[in-house]
C-alpha positions as CSV (number, residue, x, y, z in Angstrom):
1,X,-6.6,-17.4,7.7
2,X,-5.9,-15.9,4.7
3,X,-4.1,-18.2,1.6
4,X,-0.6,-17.6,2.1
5,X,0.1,-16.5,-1.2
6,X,-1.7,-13.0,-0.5
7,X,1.2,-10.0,-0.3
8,X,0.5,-6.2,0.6
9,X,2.6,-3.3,0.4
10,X,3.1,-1.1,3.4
11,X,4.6,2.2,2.8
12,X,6.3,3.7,6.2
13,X,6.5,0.2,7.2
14,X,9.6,0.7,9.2
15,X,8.7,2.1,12.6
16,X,4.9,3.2,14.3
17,X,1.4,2.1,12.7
18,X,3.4,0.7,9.5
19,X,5.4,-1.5,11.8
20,X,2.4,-2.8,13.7
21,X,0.5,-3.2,10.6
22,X,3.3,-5.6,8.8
23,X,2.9,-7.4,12.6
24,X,-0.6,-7.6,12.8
25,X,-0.9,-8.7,8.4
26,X,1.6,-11.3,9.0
27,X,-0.1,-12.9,12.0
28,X,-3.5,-13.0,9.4
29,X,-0.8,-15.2,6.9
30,X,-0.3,-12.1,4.9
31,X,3.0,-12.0,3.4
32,X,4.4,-8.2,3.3
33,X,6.8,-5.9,1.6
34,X,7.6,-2.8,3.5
35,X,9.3,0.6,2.3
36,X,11.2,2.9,4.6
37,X,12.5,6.5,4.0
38,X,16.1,5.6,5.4
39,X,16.5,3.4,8.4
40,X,17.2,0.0,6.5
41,X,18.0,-1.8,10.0
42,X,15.0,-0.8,11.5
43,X,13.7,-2.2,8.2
44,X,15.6,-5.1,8.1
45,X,14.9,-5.7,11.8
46,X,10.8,-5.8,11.0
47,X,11.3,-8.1,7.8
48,X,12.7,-10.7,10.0
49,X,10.0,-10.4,12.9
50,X,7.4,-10.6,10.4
51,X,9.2,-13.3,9.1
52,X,9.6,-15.0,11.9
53,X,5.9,-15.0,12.2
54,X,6.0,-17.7,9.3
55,X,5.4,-15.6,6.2
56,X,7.6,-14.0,3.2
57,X,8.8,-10.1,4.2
58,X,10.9,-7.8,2.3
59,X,11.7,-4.4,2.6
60,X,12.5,-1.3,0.1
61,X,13.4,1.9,0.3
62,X,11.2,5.0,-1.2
63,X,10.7,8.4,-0.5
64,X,7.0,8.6,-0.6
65,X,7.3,12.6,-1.3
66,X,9.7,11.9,-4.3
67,X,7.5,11.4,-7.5
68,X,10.0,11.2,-10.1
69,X,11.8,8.3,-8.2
70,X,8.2,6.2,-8.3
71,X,9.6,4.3,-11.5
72,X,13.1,2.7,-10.1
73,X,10.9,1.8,-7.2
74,X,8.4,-0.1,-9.5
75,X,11.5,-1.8,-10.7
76,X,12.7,-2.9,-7.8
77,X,9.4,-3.9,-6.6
78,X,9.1,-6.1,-9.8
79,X,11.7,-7.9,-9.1
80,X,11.2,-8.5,-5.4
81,X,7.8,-9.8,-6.5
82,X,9.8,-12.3,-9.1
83,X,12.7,-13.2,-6.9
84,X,11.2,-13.6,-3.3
85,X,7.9,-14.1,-4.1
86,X,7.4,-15.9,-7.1
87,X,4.8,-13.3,-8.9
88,X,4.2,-10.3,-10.5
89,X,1.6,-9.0,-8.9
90,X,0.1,-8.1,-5.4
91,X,-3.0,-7.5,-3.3
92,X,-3.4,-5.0,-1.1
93,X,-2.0,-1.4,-0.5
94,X,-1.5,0.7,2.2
95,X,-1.1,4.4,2.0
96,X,0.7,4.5,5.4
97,X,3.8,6.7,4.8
98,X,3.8,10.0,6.9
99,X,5.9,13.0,8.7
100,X,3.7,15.1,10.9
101,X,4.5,19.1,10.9
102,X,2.8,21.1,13.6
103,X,2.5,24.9,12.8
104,X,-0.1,27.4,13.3
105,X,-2.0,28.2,10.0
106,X,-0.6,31.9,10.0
107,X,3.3,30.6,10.5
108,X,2.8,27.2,8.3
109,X,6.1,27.9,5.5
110,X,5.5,27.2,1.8
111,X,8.3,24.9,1.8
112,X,6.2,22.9,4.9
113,X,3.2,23.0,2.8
114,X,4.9,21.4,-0.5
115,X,6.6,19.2,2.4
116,X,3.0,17.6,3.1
117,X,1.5,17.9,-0.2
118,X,4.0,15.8,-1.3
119,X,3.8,12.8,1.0
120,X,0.4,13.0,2.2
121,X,-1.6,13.8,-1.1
122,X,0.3,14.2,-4.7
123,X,2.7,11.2,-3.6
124,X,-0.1,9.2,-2.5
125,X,-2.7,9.8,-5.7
126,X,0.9,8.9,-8.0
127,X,2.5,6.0,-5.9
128,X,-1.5,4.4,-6.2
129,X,-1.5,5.3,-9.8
130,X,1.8,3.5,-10.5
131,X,0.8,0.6,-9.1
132,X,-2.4,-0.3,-10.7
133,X,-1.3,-2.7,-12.9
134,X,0.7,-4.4,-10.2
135,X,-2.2,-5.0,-8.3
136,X,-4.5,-8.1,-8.5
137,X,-8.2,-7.5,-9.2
138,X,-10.3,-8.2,-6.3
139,X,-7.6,-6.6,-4.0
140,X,-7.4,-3.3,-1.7
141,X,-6.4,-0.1,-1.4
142,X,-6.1,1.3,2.1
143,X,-5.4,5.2,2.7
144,X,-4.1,7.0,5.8
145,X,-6.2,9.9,6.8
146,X,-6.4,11.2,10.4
147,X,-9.1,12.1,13.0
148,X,-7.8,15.2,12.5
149,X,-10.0,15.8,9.0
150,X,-13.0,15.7,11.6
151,X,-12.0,17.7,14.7
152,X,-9.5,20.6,14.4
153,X,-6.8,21.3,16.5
154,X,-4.7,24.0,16.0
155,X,-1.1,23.7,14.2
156,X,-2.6,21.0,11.8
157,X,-4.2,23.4,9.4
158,X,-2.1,21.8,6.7
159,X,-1.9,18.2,7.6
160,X,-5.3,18.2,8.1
161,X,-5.9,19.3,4.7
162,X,-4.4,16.9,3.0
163,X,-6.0,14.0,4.7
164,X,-9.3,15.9,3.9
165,X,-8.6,15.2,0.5
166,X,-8.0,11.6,0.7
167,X,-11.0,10.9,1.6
168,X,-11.9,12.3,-1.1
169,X,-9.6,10.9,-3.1
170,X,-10.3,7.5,-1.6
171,X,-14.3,8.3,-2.8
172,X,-13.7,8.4,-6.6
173,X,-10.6,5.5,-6.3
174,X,-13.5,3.0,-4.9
175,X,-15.7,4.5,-7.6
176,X,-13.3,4.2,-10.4
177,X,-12.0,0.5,-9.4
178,X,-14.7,-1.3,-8.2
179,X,-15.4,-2.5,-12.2
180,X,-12.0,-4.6,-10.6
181,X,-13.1,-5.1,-7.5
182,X,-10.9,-3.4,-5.9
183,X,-12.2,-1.8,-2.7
184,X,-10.9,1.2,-1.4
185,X,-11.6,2.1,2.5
186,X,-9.5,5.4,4.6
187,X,-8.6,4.4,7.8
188,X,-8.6,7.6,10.3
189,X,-6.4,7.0,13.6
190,X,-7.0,9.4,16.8
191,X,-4.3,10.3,18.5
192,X,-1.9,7.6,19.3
193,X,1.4,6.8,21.0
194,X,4.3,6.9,18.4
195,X,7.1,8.5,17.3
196,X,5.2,10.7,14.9
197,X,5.6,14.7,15.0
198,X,8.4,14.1,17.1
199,X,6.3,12.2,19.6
200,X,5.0,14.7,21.3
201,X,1.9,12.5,22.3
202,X,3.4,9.8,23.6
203,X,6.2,11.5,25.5
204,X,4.6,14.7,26.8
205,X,2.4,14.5,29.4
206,X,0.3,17.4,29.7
207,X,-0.5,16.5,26.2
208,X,-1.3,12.9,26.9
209,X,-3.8,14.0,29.6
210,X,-5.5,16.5,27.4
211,X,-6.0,14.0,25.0
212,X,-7.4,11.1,27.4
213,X,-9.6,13.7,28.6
214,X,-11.4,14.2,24.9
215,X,-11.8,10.5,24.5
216,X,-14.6,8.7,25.0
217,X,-12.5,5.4,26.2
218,X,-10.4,7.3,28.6
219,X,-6.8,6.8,27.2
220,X,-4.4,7.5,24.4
221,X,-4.6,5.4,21.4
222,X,-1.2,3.1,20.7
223,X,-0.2,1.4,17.7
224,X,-2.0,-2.2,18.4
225,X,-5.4,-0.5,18.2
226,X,-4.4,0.2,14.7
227,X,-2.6,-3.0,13.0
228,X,-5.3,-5.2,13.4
229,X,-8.2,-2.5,11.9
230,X,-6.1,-2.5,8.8
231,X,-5.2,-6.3,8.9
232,X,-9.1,-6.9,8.8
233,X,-9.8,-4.8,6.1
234,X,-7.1,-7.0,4.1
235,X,-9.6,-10.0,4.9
236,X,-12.7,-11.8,3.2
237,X,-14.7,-10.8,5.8
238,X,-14.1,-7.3,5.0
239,X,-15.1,-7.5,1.4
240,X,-17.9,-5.7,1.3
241,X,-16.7,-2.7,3.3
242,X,-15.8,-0.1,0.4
243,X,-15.7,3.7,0.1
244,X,-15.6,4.3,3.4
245,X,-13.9,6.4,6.8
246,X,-13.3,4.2,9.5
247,X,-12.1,6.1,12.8
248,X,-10.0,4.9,15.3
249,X,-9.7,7.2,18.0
250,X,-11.5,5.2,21.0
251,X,-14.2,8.6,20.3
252,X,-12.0,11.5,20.4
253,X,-14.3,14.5,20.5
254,X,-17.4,12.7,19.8
């Protein structure tokens, strides 16, 4: 298990693959700190699971597509870190935060577009940026991509994008932290049953089907086949797992 005193930061943490991952960190004796858009009881309501799993939680609310509120957020994440934690600093962080938008490449609106840049890519490369000097050396930095970036379904022309470039991005972070030792891994999820993009994939199912029928395990992917991928990259026995694009998808499309 890990020493107790480790702490990540889970943006989205509130609901879907953030949720489990707070879960499935805090059953490794990862303490967590959570953000969420604007459901503080949902929030609230992981905090004290987590907690309940025997380690320090906290919660905090950002808009991860909001750059120029970045620096009260630091502030507030300072003095979480003081006050409930007893530190200044933290270990690993997850790029989680997400809104799905499904639109055919020729209807896809320029305010849809900024929409995802925002959270998926210029949010991501600032809110990382922002919080190097919070976090310790020898720590992690884990970004959300999607399968998506490798197979292409039509209406994710944009989304897809994005995640494309943080896997890039995620390429030159390792590159440009590992004089820290910081590694820096993307973690690609299939398909999987959440609220996300309005949930059409967990609660449609002709949808559900399709996808089953494309994967190489024979089902839809749900949130616990996530949390514990992520958790393990948090671990020492991931340590020498850097730079790279782990799917989970149970092999969608292979």
């Amino acid at each position: 298990m890990e020493p107790i005193n480790k702490i990540a930061l889970i943006t989205g943490g509130s609901r879907g693959l953030g949720k489990n991952m707070a879960f499935a960190l805090a059953k490794k004796g990862i303490n967590v700190i959570i953000t969420y858009h604007s459901k503080q009881d949902e929030a609230q309501a992981v905090v004290t699971e987590a907690e309940n799993l025997g380690v320090k939680a906290a919660a905090l609310q950002l808009d991860a597509g909001d750059v120029k509120t970045f620096d009260s957020f630091f502030d507030q994440l300072k003095m979480v870190l003081t006050d409930k934690f007893n530190t200044a600093n933290f270990d690993f962080l997850i790029n989680n935060a997400g809104i799905g938008i499904h639109a055919p490449f020729a209807n896809t609106t320029e305010q849809d577009f900024d929409l995802l840049v925002n959270v998926h890519l210029k949010g991501v490369f600032f809110l990382t940026q922002k919080a190097l000097p919070l976090i310790n050396d020898g720590g992690r930095i884990i970004n959300l991509s999607s399968g998506l970036a490798r197979f292409s379904n039509p209406g994710y022309a944009a989304y897809a994008a994005m995640k494309g470039a943080i896997e890039v991005l995620t390429r030159y972070q390792a590159k440009e932290l590992g004089a820290r030792g910081i590694a820096v891994n993307t973690v690609a999820p299939g398909a999987i049953e959440t609220d996300f993009g309005g949930g059409v994939v967990r609660d449609n199912e002709q949808v559900n089907k399709m996808i089953a029928g494309v994967t190489a395990l024979g089902r839809v992917g749900v949130p616990d086949d996530i949390g514990g991928v992520v958790a393990f990259l948090c671990t020492e026995d991931a340590r020498w797992i850097n730079a790279q694009r782990i799917e989970i998808s149970g092999g969608m499309n292979v």
